[in-house]
C-alpha positions in Angstrom: 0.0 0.0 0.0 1.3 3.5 -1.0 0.1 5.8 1.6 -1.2 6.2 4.8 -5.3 5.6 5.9 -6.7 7.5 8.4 -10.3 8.1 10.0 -11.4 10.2 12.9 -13.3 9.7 15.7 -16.3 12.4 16.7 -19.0 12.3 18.6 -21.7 14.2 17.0 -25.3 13.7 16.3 -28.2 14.8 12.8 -29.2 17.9 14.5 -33.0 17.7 11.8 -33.5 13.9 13.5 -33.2 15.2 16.9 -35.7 18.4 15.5 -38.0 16.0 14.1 -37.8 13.8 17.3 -39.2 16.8 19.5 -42.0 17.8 16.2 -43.5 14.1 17.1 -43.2 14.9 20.7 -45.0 17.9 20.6 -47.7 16.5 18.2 -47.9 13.8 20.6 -48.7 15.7 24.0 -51.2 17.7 22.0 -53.2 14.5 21.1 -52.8 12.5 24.1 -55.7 12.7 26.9 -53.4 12.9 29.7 -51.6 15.9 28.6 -55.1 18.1 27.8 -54.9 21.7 29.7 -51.6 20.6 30.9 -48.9 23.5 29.9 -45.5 21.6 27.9 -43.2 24.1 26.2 -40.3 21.9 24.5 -37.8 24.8 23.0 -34.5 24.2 21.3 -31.3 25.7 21.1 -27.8 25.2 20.2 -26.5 23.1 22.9 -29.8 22.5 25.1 -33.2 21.9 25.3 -35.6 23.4 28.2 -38.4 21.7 29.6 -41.0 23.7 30.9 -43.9 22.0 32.3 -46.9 21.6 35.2 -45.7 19.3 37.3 -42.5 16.3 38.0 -45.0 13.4 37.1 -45.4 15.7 33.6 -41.6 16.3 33.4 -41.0 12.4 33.6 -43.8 11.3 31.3 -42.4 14.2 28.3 -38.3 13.0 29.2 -39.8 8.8 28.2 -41.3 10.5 24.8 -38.2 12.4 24.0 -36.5 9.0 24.3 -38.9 6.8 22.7 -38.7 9.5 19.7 -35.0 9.5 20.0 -34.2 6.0 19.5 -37.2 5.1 16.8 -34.7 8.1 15.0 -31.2 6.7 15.6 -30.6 9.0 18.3 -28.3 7.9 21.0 -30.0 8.4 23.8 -25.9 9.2 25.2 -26.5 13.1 23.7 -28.7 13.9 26.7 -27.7 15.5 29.7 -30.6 15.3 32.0 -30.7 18.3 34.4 -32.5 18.7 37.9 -36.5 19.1 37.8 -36.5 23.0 39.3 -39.0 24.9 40.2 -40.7 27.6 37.7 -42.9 30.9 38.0 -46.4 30.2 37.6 -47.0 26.6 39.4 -44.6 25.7 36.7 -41.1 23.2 36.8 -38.4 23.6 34.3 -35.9 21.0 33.3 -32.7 21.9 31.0 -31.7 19.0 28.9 -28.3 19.9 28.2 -27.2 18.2 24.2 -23.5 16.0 24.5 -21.5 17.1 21.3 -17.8 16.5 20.5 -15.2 14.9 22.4 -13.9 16.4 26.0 -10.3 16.6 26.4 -10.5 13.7 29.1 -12.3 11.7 26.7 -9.6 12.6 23.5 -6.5 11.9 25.8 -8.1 8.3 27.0 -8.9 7.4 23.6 -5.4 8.3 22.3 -3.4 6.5 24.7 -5.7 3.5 24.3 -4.2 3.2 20.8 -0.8 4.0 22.0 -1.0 1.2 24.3 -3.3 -1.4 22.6 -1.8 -0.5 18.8 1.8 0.5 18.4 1.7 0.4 14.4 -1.2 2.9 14.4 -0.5 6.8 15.1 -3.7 8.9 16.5 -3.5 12.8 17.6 -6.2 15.1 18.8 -7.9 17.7 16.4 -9.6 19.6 18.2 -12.7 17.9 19.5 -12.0 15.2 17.6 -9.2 12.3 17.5 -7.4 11.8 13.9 -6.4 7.8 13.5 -3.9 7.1 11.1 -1.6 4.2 10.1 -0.4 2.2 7.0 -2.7 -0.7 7.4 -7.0 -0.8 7.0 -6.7 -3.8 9.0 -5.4 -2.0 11.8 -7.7 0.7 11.8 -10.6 -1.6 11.8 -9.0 -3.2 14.7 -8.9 0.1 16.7 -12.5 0.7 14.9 -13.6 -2.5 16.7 -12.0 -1.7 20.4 -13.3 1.8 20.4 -16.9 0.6 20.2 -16.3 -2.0 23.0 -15.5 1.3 25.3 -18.8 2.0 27.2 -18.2 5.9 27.1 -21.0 8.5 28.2 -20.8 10.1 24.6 -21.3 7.9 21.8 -18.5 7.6 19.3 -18.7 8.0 15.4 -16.2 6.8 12.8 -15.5 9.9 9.9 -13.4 10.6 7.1 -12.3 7.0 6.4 -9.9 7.4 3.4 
C-alpha cells in the first residue's frame, strides 16, 4: 500500500433527527388525553433543550417521549444531559436538557493512549474535539475501529473521514 489511511473519531449527532424527534413529541402531547390543559413548552437551542412543564410526574412522562422518539430516529440516547426538575414561575417546573457534542479533552486523551497502548503500528492525535487515526494498514484501523466501540463511554463515538 502506498500511503497512509486515516479516519477520525467524533461524537456528533443529525441535529434535523433530533428536531424532528421533538415535532412528534409535541404532536404527541397535544393529542394525548393525559396531557389536555396541561402546559408543555419543548424549545431548542444550540447546545440545550428546556423543559417547561406543570408538574415532576409531567416532566417524567415528556423526558420517556423524548426517548422513545429519539431512539425510533437513531438518536443515541448518550447526547442527553438530563438536568434537575427545578422549580418555575407560575406553578410551573423547568428542566434543562443539556445536548453532548464532540469529544472532551479527558475523553480525546483516554482514547489516544488507548491506541498507544493497545496499537503501536497505528499513530492517533487530537484535532480539536476530535481524534485523527492514522496508520499504514486498513486492518489495523478496523482493529482500533472494533476496540473503540467496546468502550462504554457517556458520549457515543462515530467513525468519519475514512480514506
Amino acid at each position: 500500500m502506498a500511503g497512509e489511511v486515516s479516519f477520525d473519531v467524533v461524537s456528533d449527532f443529525d441535529e434535523q433527527e433530533l428536531r424532528n424527534a421533538l415535532d412528534q413529541v409535541r404532536r404527541e402531547v397535544g393529542q394525548r388525553f393525559d396531557f389536555k390543559g396541561v402546559t408543555v413548552e419543548l424549545s431548542q437551542a444550540k447546545e440545550e433543550l428546556v423543559l417547561v412543564t406543570d408538574d415532576e410526574h409531567r416532566a417524567a412522562a415528556i423526558k420517556d417521549l423524548i426517548e422513545s422518539k429519539a431512539i425510533r430516529r437513531n438518536l443515541s440516547l448518550k447526547i442527553f444531559d438530563w438536568g434537575k426538575v427545578e422549580p418555575s414561575g407560575g406553578n410551573t417546573v423547568r428542566q434543562t436538557i443539556a445536548l453532548r457534542r464532540g469529544l472532551d479533552d479527558v475523553l480525546a486523551k483516554k482514547i489516544t493512549k488507548l491506541i498507544r497502548d493497545e496499537f503501536p503500528k497505528v499513530k492517533s492525535q487530537i484535532k480539536g474535539d476530535a481524534v485523527r487515526v492514522s496508520g499504514k494498514s486498513k486492518d489495523d484501523l478496523q482493529r482500533v475501529i472494533v476496540r473503540l466501540r467496546e468502550l462504554d463511554e457517556a458520549l457515543p463515538l462515530q467513525f468519519e473521514n475514512y480514506r
